[in-house]
mmCIF file of the N, C-alpha and C atoms, coordinates in Angstrom:
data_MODEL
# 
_entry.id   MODEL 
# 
loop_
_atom_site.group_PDB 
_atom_site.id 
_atom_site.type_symbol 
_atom_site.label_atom_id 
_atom_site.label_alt_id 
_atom_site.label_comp_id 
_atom_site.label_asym_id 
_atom_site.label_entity_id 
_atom_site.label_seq_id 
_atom_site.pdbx_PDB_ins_code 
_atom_site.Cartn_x 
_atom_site.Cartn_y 
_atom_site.Cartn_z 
_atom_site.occupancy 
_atom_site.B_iso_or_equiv 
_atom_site.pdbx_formal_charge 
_atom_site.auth_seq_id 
_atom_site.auth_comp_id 
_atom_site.auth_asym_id 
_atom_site.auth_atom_id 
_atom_site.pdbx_PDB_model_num 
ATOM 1   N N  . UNK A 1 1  ? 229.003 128.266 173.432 1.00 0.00 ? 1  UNK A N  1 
ATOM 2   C CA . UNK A 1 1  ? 230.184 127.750 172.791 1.00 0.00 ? 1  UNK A CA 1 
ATOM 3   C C  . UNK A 1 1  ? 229.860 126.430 172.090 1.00 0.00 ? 1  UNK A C  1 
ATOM 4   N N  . UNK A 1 2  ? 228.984 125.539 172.715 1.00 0.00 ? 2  UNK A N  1 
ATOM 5   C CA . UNK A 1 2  ? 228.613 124.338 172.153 1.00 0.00 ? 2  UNK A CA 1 
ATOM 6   C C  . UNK A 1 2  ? 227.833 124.023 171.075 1.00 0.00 ? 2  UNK A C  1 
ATOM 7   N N  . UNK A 1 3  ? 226.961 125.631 170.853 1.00 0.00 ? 3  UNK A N  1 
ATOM 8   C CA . UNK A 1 3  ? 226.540 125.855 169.812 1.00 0.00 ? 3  UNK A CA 1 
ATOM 9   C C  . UNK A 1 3  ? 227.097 126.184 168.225 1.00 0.00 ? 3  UNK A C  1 
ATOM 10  N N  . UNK A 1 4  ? 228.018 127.041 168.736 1.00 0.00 ? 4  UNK A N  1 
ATOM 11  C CA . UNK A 1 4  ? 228.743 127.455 167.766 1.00 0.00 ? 4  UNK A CA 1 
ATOM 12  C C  . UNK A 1 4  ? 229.759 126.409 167.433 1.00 0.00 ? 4  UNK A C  1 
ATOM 13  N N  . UNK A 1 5  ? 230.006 124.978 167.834 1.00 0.00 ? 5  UNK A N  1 
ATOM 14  C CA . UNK A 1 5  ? 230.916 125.052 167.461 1.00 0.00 ? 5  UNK A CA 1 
ATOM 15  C C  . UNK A 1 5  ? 230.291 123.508 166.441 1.00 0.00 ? 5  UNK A C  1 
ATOM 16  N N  . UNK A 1 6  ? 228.596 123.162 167.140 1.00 0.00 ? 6  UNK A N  1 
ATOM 17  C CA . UNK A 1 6  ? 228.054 122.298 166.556 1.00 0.00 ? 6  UNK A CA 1 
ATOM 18  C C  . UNK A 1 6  ? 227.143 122.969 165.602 1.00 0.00 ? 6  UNK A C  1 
ATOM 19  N N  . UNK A 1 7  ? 227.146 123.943 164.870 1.00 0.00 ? 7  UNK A N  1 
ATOM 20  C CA . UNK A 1 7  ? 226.485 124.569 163.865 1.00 0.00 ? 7  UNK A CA 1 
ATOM 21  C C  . UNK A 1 7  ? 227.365 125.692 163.454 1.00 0.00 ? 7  UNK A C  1 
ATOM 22  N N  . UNK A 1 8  ? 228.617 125.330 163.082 1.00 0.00 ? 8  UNK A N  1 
ATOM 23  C CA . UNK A 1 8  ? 229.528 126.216 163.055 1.00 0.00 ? 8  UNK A CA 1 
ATOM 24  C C  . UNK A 1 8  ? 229.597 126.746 161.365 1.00 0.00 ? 8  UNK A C  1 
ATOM 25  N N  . UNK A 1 9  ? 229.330 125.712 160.411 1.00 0.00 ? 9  UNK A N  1 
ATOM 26  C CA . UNK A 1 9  ? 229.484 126.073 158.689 1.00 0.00 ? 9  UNK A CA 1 
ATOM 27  C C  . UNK A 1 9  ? 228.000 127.147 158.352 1.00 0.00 ? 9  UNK A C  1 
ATOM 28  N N  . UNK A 1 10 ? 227.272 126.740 159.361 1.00 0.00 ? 10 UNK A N  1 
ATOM 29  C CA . UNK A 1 10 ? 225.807 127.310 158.919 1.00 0.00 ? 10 UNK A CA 1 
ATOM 30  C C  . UNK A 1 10 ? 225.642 128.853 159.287 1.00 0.00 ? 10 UNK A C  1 
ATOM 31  N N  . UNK A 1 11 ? 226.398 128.896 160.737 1.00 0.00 ? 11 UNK A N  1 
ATOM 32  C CA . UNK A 1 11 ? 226.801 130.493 161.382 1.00 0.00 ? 11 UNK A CA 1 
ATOM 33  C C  . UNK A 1 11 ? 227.794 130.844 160.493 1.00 0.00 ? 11 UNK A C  1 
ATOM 34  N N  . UNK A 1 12 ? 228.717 130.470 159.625 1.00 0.00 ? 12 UNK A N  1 
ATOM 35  C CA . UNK A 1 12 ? 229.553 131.362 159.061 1.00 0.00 ? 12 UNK A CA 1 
ATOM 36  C C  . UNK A 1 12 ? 228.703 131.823 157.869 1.00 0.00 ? 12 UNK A C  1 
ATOM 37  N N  . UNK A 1 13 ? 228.262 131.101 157.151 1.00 0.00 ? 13 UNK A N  1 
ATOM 38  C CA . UNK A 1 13 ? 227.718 131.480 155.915 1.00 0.00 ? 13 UNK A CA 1 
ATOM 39  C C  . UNK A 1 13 ? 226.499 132.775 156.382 1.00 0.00 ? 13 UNK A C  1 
ATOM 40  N N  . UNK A 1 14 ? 226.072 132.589 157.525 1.00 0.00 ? 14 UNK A N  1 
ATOM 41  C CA . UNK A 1 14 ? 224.538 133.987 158.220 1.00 0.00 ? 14 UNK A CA 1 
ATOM 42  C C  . UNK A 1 14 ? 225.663 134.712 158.618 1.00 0.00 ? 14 UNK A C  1 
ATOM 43  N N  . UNK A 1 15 ? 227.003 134.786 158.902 1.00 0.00 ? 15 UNK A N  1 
ATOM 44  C CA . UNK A 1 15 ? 227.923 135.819 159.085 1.00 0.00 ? 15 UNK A CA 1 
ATOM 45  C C  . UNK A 1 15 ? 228.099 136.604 157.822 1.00 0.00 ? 15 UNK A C  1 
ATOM 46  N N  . UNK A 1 16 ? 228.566 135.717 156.697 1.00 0.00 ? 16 UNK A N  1 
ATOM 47  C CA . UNK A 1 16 ? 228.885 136.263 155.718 1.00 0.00 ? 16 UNK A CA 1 
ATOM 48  C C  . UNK A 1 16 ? 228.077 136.955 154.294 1.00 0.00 ? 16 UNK A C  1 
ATOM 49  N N  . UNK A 1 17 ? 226.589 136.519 154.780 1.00 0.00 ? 17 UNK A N  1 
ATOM 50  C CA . UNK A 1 17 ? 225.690 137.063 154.514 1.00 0.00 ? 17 UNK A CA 1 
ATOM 51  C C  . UNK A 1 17 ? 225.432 138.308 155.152 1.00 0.00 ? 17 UNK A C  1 
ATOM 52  N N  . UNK A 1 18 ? 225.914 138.899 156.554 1.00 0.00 ? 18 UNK A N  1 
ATOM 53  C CA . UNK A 1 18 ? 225.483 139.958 157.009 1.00 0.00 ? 18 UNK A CA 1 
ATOM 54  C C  . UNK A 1 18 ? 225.107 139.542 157.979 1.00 0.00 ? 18 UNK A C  1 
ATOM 55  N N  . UNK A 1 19 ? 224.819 138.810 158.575 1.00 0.00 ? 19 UNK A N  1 
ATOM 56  C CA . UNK A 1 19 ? 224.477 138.344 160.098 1.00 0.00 ? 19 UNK A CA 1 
ATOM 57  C C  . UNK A 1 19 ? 225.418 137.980 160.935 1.00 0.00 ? 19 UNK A C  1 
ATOM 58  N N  . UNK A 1 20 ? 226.231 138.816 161.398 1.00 0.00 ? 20 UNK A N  1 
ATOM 59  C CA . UNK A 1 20 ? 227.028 137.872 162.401 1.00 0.00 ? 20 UNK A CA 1 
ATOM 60  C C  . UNK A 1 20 ? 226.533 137.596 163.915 1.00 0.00 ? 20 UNK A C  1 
ATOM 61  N N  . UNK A 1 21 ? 227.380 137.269 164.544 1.00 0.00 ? 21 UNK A N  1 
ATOM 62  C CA . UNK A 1 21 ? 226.810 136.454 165.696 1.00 0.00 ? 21 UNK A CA 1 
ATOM 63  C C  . UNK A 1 21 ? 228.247 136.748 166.772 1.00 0.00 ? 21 UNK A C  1 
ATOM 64  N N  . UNK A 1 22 ? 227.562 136.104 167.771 1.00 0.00 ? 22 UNK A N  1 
ATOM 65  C CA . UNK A 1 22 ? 228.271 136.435 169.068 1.00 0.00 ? 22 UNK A CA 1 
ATOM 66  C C  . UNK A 1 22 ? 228.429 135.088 169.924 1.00 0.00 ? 22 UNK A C  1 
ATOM 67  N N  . UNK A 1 23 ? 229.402 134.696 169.858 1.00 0.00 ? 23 UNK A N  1 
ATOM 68  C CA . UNK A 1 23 ? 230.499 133.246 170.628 1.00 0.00 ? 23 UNK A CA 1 
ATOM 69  C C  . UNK A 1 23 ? 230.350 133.937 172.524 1.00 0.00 ? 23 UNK A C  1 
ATOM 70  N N  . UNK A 1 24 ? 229.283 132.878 173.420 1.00 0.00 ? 24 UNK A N  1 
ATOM 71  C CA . UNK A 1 24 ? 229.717 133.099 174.414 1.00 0.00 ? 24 UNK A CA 1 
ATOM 72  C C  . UNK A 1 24 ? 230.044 131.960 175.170 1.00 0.00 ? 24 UNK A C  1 
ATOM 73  N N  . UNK A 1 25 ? 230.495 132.277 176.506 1.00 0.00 ? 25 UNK A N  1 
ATOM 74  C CA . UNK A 1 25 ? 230.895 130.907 177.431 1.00 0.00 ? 25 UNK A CA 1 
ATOM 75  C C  . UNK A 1 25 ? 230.101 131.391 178.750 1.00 0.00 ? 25 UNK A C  1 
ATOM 76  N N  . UNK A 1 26 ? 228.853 130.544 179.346 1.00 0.00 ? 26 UNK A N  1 
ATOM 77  C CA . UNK A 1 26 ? 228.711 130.610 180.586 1.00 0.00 ? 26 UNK A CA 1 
ATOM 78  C C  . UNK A 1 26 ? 227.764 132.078 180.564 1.00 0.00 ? 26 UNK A C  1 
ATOM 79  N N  . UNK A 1 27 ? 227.235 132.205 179.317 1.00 0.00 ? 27 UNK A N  1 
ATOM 80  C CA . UNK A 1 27 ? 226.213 133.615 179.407 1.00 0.00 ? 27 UNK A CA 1 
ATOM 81  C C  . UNK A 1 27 ? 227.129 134.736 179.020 1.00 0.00 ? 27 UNK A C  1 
ATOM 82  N N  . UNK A 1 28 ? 228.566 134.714 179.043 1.00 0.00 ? 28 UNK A N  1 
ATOM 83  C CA . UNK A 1 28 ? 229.394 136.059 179.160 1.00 0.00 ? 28 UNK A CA 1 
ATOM 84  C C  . UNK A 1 28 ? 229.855 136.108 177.334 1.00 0.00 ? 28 UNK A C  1 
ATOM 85  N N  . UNK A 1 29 ? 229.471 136.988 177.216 1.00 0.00 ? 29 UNK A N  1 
ATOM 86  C CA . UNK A 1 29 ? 230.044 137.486 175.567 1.00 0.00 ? 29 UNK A CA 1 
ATOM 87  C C  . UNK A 1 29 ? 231.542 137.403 175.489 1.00 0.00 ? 29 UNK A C  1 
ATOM 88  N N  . UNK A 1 30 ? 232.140 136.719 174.437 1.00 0.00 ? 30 UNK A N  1 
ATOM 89  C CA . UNK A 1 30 ? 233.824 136.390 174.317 1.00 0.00 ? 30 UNK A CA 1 
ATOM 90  C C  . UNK A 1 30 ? 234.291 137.206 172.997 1.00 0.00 ? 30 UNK A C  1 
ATOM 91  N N  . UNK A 1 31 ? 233.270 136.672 171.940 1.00 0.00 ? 31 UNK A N  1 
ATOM 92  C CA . UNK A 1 31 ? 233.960 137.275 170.662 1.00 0.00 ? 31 UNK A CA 1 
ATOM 93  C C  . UNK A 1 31 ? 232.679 137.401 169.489 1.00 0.00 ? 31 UNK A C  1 
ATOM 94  N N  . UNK A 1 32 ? 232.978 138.006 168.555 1.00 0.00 ? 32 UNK A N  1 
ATOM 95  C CA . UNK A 1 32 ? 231.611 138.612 168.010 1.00 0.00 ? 32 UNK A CA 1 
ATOM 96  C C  . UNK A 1 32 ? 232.441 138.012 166.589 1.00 0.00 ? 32 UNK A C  1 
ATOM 97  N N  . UNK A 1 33 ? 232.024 137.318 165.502 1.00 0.00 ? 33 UNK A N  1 
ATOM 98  C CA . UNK A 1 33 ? 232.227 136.930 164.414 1.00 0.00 ? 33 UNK A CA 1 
ATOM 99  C C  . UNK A 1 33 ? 231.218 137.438 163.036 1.00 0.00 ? 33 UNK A C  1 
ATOM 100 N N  . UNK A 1 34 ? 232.108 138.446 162.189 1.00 0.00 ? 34 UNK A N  1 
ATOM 101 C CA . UNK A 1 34 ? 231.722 139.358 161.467 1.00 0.00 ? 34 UNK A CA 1 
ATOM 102 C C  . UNK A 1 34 ? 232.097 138.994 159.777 1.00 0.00 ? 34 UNK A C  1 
ATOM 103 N N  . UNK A 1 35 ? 231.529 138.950 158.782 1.00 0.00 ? 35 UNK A N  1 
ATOM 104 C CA . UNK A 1 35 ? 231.985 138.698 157.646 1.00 0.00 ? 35 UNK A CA 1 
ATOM 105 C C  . UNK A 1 35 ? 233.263 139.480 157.308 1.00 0.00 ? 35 UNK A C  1 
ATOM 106 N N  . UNK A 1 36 ? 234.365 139.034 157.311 1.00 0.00 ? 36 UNK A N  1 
ATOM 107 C CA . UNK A 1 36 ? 235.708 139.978 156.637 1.00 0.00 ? 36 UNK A CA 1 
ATOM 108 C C  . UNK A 1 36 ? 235.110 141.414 155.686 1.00 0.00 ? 36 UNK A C  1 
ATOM 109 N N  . UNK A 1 37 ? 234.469 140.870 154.610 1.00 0.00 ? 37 UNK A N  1 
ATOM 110 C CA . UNK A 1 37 ? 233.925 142.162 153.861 1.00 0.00 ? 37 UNK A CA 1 
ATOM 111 C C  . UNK A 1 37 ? 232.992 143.005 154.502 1.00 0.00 ? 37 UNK A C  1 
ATOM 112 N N  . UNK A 1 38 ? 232.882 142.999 155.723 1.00 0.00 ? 38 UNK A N  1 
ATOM 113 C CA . UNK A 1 38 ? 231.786 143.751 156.270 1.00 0.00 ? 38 UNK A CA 1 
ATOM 114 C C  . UNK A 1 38 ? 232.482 144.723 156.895 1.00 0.00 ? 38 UNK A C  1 
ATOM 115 N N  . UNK A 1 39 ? 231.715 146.522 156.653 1.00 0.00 ? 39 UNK A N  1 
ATOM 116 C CA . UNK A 1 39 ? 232.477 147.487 156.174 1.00 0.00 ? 39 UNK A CA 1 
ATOM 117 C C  . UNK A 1 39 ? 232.594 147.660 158.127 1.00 0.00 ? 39 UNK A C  1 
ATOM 118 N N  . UNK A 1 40 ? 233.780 148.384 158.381 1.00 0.00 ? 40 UNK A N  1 
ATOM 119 C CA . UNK A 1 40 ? 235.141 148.507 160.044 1.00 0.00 ? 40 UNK A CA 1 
ATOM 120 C C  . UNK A 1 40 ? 233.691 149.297 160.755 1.00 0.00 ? 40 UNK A C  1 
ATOM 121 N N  . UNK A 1 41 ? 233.745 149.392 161.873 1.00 0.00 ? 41 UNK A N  1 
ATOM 122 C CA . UNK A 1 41 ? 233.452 150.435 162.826 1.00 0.00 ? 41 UNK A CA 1 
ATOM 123 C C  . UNK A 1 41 ? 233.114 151.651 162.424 1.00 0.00 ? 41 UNK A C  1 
ATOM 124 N N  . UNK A 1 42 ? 232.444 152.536 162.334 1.00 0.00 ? 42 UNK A N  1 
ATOM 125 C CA . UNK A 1 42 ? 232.470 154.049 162.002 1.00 0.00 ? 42 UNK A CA 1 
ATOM 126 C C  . UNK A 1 42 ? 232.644 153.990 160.400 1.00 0.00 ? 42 UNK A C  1 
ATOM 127 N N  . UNK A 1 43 ? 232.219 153.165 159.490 1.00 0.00 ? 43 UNK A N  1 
ATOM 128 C CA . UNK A 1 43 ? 232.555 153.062 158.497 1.00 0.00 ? 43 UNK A CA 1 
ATOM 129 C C  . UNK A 1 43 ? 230.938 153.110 157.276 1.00 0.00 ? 43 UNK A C  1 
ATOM 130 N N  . UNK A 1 44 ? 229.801 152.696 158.547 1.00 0.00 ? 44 UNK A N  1 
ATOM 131 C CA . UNK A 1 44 ? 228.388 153.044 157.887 1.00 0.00 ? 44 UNK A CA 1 
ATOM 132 C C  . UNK A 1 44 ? 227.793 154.223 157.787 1.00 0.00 ? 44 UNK A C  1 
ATOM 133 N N  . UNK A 1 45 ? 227.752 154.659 156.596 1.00 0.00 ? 45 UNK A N  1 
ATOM 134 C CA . UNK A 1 45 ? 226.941 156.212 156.937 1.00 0.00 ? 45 UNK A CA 1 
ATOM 135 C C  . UNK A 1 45 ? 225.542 155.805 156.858 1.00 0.00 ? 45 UNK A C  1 
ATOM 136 N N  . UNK A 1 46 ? 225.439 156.668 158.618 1.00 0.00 ? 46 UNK A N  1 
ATOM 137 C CA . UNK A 1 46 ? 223.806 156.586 158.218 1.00 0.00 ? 46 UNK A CA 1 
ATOM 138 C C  . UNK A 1 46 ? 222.600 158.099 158.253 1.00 0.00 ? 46 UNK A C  1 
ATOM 139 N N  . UNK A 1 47 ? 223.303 159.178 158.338 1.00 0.00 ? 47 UNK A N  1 
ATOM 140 C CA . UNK A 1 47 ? 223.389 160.794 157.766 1.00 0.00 ? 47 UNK A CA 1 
ATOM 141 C C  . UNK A 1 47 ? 223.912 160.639 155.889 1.00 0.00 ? 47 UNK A C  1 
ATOM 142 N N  . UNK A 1 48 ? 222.609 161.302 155.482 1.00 0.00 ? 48 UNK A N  1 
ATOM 143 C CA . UNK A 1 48 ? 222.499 161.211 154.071 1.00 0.00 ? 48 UNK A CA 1 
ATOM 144 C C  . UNK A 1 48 ? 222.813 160.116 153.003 1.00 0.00 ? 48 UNK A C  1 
ATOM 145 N N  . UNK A 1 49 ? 222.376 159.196 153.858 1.00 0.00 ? 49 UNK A N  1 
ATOM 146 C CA . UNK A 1 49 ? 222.472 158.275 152.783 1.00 0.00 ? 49 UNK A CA 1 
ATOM 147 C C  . UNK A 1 49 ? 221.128 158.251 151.463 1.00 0.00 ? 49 UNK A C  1 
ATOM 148 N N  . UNK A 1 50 ? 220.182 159.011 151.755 1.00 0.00 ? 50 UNK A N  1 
ATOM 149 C CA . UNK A 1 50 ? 219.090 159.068 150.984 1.00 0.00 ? 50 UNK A CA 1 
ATOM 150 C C  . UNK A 1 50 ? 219.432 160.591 149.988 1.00 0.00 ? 50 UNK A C  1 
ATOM 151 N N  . UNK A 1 51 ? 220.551 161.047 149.969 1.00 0.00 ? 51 UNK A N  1 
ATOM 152 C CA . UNK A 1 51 ? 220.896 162.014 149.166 1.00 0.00 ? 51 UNK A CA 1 
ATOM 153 C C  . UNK A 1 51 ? 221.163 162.197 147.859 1.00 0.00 ? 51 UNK A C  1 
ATOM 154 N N  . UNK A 1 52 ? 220.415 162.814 147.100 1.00 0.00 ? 52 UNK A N  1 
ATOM 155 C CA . UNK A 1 52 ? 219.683 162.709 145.586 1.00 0.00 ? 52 UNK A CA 1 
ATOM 156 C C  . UNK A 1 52 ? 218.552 162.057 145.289 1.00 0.00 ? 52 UNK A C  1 
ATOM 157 N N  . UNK A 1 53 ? 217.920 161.437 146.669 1.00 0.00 ? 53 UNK A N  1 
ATOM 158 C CA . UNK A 1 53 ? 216.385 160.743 146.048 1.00 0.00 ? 53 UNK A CA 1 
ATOM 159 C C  . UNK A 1 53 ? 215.755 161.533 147.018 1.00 0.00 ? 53 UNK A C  1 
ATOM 160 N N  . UNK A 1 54 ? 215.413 162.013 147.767 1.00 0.00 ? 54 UNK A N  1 
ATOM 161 C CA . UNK A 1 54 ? 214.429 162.886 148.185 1.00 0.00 ? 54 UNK A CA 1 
ATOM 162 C C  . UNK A 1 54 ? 214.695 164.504 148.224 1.00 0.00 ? 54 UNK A C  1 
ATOM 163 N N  . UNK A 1 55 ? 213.566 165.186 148.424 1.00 0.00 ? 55 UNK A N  1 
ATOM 164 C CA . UNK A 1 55 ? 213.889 166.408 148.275 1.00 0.00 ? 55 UNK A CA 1 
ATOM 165 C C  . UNK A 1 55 ? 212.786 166.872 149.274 1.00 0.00 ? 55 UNK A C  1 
ATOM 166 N N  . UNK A 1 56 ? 213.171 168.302 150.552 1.00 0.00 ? 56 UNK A N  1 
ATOM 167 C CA . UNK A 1 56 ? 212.623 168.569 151.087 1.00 0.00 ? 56 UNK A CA 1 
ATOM 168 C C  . UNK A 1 56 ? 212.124 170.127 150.622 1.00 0.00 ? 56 UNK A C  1 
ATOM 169 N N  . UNK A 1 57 ? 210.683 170.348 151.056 1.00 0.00 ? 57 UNK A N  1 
ATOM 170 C CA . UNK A 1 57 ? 210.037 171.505 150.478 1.00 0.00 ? 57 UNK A CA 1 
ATOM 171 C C  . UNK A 1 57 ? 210.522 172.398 151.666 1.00 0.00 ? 57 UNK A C  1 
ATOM 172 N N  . UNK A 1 58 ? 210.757 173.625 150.527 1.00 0.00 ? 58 UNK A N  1 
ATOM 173 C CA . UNK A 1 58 ? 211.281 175.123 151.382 1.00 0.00 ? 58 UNK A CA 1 
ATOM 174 C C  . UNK A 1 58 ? 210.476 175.207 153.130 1.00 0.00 ? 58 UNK A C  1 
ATOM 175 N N  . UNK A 1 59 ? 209.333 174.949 152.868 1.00 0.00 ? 59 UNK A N  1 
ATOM 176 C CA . UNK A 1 59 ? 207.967 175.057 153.755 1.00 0.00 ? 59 UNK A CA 1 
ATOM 177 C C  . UNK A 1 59 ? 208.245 174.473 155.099 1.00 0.00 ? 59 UNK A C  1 
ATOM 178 N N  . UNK A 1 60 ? 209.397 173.554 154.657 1.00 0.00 ? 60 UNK A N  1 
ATOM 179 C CA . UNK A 1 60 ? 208.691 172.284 155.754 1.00 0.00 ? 60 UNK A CA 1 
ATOM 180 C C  . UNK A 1 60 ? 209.163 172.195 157.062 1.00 0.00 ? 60 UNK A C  1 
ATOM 181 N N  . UNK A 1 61 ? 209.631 173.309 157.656 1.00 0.00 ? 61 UNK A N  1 
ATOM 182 C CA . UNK A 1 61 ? 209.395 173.574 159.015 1.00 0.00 ? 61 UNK A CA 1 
ATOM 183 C C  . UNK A 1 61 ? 208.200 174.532 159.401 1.00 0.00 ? 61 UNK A C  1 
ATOM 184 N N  . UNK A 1 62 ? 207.219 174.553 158.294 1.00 0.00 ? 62 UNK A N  1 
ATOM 185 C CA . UNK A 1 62 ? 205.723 175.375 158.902 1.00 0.00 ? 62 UNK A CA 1 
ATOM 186 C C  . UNK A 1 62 ? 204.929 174.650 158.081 1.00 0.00 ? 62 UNK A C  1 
ATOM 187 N N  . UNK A 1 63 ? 204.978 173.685 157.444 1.00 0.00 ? 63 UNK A N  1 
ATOM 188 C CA . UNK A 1 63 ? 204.415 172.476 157.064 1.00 0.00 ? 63 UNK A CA 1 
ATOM 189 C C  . UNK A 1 63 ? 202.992 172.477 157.958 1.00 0.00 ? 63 UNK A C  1 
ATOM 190 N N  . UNK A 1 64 ? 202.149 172.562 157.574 1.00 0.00 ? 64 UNK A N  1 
ATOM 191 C CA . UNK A 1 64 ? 200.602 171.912 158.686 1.00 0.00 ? 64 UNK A CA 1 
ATOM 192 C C  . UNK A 1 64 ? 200.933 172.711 159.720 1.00 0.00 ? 64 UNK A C  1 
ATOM 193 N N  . UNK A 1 65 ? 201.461 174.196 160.152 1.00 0.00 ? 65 UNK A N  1 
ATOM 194 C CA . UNK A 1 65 ? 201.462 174.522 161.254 1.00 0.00 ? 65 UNK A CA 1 
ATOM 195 C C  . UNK A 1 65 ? 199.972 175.234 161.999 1.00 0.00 ? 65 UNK A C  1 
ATOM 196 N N  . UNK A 1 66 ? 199.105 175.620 160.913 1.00 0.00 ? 66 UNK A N  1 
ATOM 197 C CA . UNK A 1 66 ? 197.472 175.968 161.409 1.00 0.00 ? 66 UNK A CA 1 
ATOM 198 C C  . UNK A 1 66 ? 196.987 174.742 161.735 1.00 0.00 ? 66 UNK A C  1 
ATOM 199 N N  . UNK A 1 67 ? 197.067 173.851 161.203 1.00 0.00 ? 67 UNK A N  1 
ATOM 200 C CA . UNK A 1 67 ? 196.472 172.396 161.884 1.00 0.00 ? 67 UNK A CA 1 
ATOM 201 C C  . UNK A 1 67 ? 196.583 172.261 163.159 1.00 0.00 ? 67 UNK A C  1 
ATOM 202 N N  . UNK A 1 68 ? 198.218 172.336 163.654 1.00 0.00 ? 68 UNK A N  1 
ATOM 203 C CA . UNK A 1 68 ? 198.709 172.074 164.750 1.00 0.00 ? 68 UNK A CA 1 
ATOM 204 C C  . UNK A 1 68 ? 198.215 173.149 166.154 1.00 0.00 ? 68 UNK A C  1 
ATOM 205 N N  . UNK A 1 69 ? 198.243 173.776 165.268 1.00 0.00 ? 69 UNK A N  1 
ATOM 206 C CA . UNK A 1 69 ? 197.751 175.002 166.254 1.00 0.00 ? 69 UNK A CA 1 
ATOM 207 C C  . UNK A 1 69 ? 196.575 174.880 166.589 1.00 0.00 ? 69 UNK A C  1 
ATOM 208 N N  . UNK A 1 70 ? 195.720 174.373 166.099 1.00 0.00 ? 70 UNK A N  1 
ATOM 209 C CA . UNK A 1 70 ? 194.281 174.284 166.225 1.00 0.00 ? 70 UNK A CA 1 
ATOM 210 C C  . UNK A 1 70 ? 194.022 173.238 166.771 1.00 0.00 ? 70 UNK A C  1 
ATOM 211 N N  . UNK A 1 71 ? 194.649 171.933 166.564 1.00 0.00 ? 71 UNK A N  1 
ATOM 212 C CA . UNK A 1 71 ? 194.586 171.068 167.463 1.00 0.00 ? 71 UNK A CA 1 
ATOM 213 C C  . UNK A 1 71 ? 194.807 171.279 168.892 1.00 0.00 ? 71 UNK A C  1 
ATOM 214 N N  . UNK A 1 72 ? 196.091 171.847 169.275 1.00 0.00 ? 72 UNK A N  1 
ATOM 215 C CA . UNK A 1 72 ? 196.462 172.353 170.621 1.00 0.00 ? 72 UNK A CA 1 
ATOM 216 C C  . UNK A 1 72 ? 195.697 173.235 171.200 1.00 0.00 ? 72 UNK A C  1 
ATOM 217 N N  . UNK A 1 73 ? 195.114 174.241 170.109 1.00 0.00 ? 73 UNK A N  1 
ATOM 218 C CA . UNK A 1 73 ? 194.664 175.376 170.954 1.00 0.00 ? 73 UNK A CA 1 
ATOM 219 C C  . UNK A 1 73 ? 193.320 175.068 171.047 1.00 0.00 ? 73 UNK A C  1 
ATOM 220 N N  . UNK A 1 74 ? 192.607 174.001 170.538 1.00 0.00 ? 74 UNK A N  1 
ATOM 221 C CA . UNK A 1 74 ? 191.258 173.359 170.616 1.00 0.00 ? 74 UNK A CA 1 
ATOM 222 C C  . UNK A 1 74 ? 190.414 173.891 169.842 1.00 0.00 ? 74 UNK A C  1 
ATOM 223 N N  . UNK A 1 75 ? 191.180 174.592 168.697 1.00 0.00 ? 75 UNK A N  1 
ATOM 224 C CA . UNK A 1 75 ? 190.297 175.770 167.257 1.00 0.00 ? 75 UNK A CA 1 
ATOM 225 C C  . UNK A 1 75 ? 189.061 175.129 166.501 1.00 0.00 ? 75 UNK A C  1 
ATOM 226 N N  . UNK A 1 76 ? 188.606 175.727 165.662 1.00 0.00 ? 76 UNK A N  1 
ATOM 227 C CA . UNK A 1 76 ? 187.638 174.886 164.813 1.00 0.00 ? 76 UNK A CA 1 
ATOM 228 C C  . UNK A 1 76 ? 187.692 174.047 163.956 1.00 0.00 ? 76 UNK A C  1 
# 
């Protein structure tokens, strides 16, 4: 608490950059301080967000599968 409240302009601005931070008392977590524009709960997708820049080959669940096999099975 003594921290935050003596480096308090410098934690808002690393909040509002994207860093927020966490206000405790006595080791125990009280309140978590988040930039207003920073997008709610359940609100980040992080399933397809790379959708339209990569592309996966038909293959690629048998991708290198003689390799693999040969490794395991101790082949030539």
């Amino acid at each position: 608490m003594h921290e935050a409240k003596t480096h308090l302009s410098r934690l808002v601005r690393e909040a509002v950059a994207g860093d927020p931070f966490i206000i405790a008392r006595s080791g125990k977590p009280l309140v978590k301080v988040v930039s207003v524009e920073s997008p709610g709960p359940g609100a980040v997708q992080r399933t397809g967000f790379m959708r339209g820049r990569i592309s996966v080959p038909d293959d690629f669940d048998s991708m290198g599968a003689d390799e693999i096999l040969k490794t395991f099975k101790g082949g030539e």
